[in-house]
VOVO-458433 format. One record per residue: residue in three letters; x, y, z of N, C-alpha, C in turn. Coordinates in steps of 0.1 Angstrom, whole numbers, plus 5000, padded with zeros to 4 digits. Layout:
# residues N
ALAXYZXYZXYZ ...
***
This chain:
# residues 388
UNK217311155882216911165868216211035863 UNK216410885868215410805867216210745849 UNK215210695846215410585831214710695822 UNK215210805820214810915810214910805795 UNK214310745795214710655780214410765767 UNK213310845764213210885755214410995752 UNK215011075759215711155756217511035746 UNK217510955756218410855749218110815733 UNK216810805729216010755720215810895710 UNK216011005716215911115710217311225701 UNK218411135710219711215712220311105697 UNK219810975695220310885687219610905674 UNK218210945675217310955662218111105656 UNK218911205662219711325660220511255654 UNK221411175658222811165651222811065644 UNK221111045633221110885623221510815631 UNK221510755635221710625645220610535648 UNK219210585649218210525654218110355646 UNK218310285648217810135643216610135644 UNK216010065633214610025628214309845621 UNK213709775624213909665619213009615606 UNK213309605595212509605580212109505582 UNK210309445581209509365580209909275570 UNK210209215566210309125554209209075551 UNK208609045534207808975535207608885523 UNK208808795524209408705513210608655522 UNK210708545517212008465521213008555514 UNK214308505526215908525520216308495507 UNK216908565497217408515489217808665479 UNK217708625462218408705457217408865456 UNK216108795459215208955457214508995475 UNK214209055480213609135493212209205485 UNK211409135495210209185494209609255508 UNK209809445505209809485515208509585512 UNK207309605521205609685517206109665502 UNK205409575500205009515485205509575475 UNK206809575478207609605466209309495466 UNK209809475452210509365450211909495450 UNK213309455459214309515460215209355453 UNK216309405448218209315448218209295460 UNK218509215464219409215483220409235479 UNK221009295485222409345486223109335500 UNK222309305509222309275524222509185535 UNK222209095528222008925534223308895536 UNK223308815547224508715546224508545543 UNK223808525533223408395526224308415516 UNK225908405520226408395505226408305494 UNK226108175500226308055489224608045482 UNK223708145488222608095482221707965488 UNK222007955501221807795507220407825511 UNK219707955521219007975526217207945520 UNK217407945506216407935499216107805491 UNK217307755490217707605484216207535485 UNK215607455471214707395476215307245481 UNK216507175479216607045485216507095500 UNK217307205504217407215518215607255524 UNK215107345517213507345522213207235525 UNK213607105510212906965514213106885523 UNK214406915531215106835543214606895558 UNK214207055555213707065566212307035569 UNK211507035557209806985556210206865562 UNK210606755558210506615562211006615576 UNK212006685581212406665592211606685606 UNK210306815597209506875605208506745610 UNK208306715600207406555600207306485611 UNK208606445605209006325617209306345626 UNK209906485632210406545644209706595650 UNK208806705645208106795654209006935652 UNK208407015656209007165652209907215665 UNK209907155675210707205684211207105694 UNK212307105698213206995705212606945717 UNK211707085725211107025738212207035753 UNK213607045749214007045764215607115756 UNK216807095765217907135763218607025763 UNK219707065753220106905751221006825761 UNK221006845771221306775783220006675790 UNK218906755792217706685795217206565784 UNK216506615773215806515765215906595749 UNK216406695745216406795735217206735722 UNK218506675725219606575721218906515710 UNK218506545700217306445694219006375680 UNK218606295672219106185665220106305654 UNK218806425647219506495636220906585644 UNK220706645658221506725662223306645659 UNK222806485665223706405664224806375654 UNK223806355641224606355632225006495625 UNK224406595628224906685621226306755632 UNK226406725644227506725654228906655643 UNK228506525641229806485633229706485622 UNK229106525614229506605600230306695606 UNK230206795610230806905613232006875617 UNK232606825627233506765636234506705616 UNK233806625609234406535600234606645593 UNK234006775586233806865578235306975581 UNK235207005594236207045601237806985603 UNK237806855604238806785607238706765622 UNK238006835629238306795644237706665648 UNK238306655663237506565667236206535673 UNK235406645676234106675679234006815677 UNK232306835674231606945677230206965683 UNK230407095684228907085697228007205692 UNK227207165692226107265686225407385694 UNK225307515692224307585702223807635692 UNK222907735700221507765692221707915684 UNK223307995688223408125682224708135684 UNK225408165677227208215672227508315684 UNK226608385695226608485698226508415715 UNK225708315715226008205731226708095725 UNK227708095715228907995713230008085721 UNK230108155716231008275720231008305732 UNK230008335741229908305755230208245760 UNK229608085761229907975765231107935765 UNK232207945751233407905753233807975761 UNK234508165765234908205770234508215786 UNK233708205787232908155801233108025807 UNK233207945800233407785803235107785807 UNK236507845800237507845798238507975809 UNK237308045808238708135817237608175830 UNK238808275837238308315853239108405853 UNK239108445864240108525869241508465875 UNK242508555873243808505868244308435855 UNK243308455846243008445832243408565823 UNK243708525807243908675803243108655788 UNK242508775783242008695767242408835760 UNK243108795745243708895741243008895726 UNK241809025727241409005710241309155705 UNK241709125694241909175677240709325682 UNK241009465679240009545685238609565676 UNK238509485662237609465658236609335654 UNK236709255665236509165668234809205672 UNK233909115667232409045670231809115680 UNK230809185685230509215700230709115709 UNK230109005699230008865709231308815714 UNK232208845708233808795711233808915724 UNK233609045721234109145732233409085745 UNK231909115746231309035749231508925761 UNK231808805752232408685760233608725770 UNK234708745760235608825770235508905780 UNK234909015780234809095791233908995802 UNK232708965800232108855811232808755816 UNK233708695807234708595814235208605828 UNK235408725832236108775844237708745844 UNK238508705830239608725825239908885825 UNK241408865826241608995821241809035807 UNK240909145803241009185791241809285781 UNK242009205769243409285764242909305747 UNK242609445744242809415729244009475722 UNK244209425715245509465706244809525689 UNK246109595684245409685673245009575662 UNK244109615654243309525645244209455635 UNK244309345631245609265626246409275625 UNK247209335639248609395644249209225651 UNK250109155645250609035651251409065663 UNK252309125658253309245665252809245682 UNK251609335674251209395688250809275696 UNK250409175693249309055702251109065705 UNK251908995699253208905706253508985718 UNK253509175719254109245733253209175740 UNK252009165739250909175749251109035756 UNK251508915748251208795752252708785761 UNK253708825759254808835763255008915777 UNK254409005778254109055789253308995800 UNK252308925796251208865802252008725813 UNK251108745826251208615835250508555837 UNK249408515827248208505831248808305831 UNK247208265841247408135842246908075821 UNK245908115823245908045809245508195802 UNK246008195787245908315782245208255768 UNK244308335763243208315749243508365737 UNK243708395727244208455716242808425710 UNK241608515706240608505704240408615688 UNK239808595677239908675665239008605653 UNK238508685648237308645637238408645625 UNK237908555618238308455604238308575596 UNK236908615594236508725584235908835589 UNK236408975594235709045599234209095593 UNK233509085602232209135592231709225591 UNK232209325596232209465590233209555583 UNK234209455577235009525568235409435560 UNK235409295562235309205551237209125551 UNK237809175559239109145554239209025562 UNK240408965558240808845571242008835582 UNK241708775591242908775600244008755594 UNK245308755603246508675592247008575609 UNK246108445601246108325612247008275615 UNK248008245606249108155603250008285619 UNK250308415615251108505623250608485639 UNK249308475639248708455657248808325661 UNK248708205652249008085653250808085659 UNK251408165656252908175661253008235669 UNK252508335670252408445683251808285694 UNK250408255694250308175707251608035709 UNK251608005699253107865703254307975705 UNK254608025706255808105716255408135726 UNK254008155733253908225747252608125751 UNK252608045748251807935757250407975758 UNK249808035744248308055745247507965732 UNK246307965736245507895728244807995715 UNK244707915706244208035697242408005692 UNK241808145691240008065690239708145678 UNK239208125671239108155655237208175657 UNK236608265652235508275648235308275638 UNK234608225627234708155609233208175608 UNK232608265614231108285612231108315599 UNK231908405592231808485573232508385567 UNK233408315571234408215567234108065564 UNK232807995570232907855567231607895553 UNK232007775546231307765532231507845523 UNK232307975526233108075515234108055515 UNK235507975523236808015518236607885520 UNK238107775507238907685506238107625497 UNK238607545489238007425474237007385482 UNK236607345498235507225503234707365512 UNK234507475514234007545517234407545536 UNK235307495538236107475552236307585559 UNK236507685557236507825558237907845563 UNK238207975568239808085573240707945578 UNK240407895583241707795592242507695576 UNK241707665571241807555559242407655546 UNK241707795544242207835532243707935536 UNK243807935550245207975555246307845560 UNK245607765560246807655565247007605580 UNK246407665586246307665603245407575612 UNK244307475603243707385610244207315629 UNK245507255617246207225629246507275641 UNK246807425639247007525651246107575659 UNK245407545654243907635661243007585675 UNK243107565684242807505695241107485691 UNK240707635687238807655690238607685677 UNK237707655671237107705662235407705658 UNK234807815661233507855665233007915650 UNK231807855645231307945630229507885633 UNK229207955623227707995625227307875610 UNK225907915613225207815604224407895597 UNK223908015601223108115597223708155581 UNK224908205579225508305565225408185560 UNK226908175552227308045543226307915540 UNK226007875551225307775554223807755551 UNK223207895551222107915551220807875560 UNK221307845573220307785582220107865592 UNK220507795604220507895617220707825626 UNK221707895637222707855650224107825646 UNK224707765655225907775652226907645662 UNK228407635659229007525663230107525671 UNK230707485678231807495681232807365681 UNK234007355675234607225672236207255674 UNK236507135679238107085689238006985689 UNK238706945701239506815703238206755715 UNK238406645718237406595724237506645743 UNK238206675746238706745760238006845760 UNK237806955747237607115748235707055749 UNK235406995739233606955738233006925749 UNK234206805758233706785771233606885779 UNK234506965780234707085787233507185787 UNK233407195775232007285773230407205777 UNK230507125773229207035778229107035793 UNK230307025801230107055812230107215823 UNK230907305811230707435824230007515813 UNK229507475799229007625788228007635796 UNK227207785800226307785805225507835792 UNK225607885786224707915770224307755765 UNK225307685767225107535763224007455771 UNK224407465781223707365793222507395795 UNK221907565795220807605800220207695788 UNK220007615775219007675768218507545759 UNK217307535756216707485748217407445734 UNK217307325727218407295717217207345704 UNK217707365692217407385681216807255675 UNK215307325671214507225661215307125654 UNK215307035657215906905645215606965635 UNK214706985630214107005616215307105609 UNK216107185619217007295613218707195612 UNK218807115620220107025624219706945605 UNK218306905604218706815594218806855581 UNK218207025584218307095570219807155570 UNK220507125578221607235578222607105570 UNK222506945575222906825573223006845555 UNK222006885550222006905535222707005529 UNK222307145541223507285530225007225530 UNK225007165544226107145549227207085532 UNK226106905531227006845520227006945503 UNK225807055501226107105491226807195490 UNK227307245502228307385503230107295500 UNK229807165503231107115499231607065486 UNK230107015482230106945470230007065458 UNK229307185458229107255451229907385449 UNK231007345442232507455440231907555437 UNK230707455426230407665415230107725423 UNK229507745432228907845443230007985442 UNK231407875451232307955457232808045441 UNK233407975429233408005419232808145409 UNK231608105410230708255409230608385420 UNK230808335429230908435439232408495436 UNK233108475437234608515435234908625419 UNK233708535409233608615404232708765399 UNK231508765405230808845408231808965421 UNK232408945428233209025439233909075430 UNK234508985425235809095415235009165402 UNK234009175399233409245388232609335399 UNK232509295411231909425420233009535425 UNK234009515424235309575431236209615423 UNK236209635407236509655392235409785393 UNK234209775391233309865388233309935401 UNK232809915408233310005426234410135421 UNK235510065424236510175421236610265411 UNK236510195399236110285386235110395385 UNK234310425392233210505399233610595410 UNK234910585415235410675427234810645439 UNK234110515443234210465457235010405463 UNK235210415480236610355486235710245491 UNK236610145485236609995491237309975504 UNK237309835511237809795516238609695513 UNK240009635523240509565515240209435517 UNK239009385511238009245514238309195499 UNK238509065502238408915487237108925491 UNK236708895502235308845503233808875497 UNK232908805501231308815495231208985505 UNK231809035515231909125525232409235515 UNK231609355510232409455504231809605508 UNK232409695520232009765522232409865517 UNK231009975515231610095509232010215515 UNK233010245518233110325529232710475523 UNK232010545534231210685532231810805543 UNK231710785556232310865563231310905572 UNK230611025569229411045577228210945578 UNK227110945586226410865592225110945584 UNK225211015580224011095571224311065556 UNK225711065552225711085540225310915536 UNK225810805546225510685543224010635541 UNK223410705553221710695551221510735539 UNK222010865537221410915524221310825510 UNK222610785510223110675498222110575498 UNK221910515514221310375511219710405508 UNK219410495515218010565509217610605492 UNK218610645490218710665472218510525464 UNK219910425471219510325463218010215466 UNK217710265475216410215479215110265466 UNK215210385467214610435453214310345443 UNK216210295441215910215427216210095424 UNK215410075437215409855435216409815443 UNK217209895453218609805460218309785474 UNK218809695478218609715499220009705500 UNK220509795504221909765513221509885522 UNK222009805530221809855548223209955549 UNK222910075554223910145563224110155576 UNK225710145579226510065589227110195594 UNK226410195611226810375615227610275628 UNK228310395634228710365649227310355659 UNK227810275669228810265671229210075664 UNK228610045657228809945647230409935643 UNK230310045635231710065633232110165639 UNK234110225640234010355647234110495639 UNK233810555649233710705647234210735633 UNK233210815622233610865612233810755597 UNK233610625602233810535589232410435590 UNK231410515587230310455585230210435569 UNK229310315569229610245553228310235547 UNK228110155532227710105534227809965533 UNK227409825539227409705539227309605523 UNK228209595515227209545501228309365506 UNK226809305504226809155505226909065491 UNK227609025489227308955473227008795476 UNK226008735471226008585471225908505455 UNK226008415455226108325444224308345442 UNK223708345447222108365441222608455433 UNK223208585432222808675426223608655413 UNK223308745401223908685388224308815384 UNK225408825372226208915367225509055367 UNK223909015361223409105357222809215367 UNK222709125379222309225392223409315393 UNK224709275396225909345401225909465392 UNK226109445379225909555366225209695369 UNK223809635374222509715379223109805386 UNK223709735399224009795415225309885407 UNK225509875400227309965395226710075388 UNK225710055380224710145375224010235382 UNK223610195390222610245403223910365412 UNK224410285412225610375423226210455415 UNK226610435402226710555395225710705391 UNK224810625393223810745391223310835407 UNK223810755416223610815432224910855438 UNK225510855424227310925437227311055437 UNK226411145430226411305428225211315440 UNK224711285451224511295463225611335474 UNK226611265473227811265485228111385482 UNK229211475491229411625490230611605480 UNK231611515481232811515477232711455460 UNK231011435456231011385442231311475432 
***
């Protein structure tokens, strides 16, 4: 039968499924400019609004300057440049840990640690709605793999209690980002100190949105201390791009020496290390962000329900709307496309079977009067769905 690709490509364009990728042609921020017309984003994961920041524009202009637009090597050869450095220990200081180490994507952080850390005779036990990139890592680890039901503590404790593994991973996202809710860290943080496993927190939706300093899931749960790994992105909250991983000084060395995502790829533009150096200190310094966002969510989640849509159960800038079919979602997001909105619909195998959504992102760019709109808008497109 050979690489029949189109029939694959044919059998997915049938069941809405087909991905397509929207041209942008405007920067990130609170409006999308998509074939010359101005949409809301509703989409993005720039929640604090960092991405468009002009101080942060201005740190990466200069940096470009002085730096050059691309590192030139990996940062083991000559790549290592001055901004990576300092923006290494911000993060490390930002975090509480004792170092952190920078890669170039949330998605070869994730690799690298689980790859660097386990083998066979190894076990890694994650949450079943966990990251591709967590599944991902895991399964390539050549650990043995174990998911447990989706913030079931319960269930990780049979699993870890059963388990002989030489070293065992307790692996789980801060904020899941396709339903918006959070782990409950503090319960897996106890599950691993009874059974001799390490716990690895992914804070990709989590850092710069949760805690007074924008610290993210470990800090606004209480679990800093507990947490062996903690891996978050620079991309959302942060508004930049790439991502970190931060521990104790044993775990950094550790990865510097067996991450292969670390060791063998090209390091990120300074110019992005020194602009991130900047969201970094205004995502800490700047409460109102978190402030306005918290309250725009709850004026998005007040009008949501009131309209007879099913939420999820997300505090977060993450507020999905659950639809069900994979058509009726297209349809919705197609409608509000009509009237000025971009939110993206979220089919399997994204999510699973039967709870396709759609994705609504809230950031502090956006202001009362947007959300209003989108509550407006969705009221006038809920007599599409069959059950309206």
């Amino acid at each position: 039968m050979g690489f029949d690709l189109a029939t694959d490509l044919a059998a997915r364009r049938r069941q809405h499924r087909l991905r397509q990728p929207l041209v942008m042609d405007g920067p990130c921020g609170r409006h999308a400019c998509l074939q010359g017309q101005q949409f809301l984003n509703f989409c993005s994961n720039d929640y604090l609004g960092l991405a468009n920041d002009p101080e942060v524009i201005a740190a990466f202009q200069n940096a470009a300057r002085e730096w050059g637009v691309g590192s030139g090597a990996s940062h083991l050869v000559c790549g290592h440049q001055r901004p990576h450095q300092d923006l290494e220990e911000a993060l490390a200081a930002h975090t509480g840990r004792q170092r952190a180490l920078l890669f170039s994507t949330g998605y070869m952080a994730n690799m690298g640690v689980m790859s660097a850390l386990l083998g066979k005779g190894d076990a890694v036990f994650e949450d079943r709605l966990n990251h591709a990139s967590l599944l991902d890592g895991g399964l390539l680890s050549g650990a043995r793999f174990r998911r447990f039901a989706h913030n079931d503590a319960d269930a990780l404790t049979r699993q870890l209690q059963r388990s002989e593994a030489r070293r065992k991973l307790v692996v789980a996202d801060g904020v899941f980002s396709m339903d918006g809710d959070e782990a409950p860290l503090s319960a897996y943080a106890e599950a691993c100190e009874a059974n001799d496993a390490w716990l690895m927190v992914d804070d990709a939706h989590g850092i710069g949105v949760l805690d007074d300093k924008g610290r993210g899931s470990l800090f606004a749960q209480g679990v800093n201390e507990r947490t062996q790994i903690l891996m978050g992105t620079l991309g959302k909250g942060l508004g930049t791009a790439g991502a970190f991983v931060a521990g104790s000084h044993e775990l950094i060395e550790t990865l510097i020496q067996f991450a292969r995502t670390f060791i063998y790829t090209t390091a990120m533009p300074a110019a992005v290390a020194a602009a991130t150096l900047v969201s970094l200190e205004k995502s800490r310094q700047d409460n109102w962000r978190r402030e306005k966002l918290a309250a725009l969510i709850a004026r998005f989640r007040a009008g949501a329900v009131e309209l007879g849509y099913t939420l999820m159960a997300s505090q977060t800038p993450i507020q999905p709307i659950l639809i069900g079919s994979d058509a009726d979602a297209m349809a919705l997001s197609s409608a509000l496309r009509e009237k000025g909105f971009l939110i993206t619909a979220i089919r399997p195998p994204t999510v699973p079977e039967g709870e396709a959504r759609l994705r609504v992102t809230l950031s502090a760019a956006h202001e009362q009067a947007d959300v209003d709109a989108l509550l407006a808008a969705l009221e006038q497109c809920a007599r599409i769905l069959p059950d309206a």
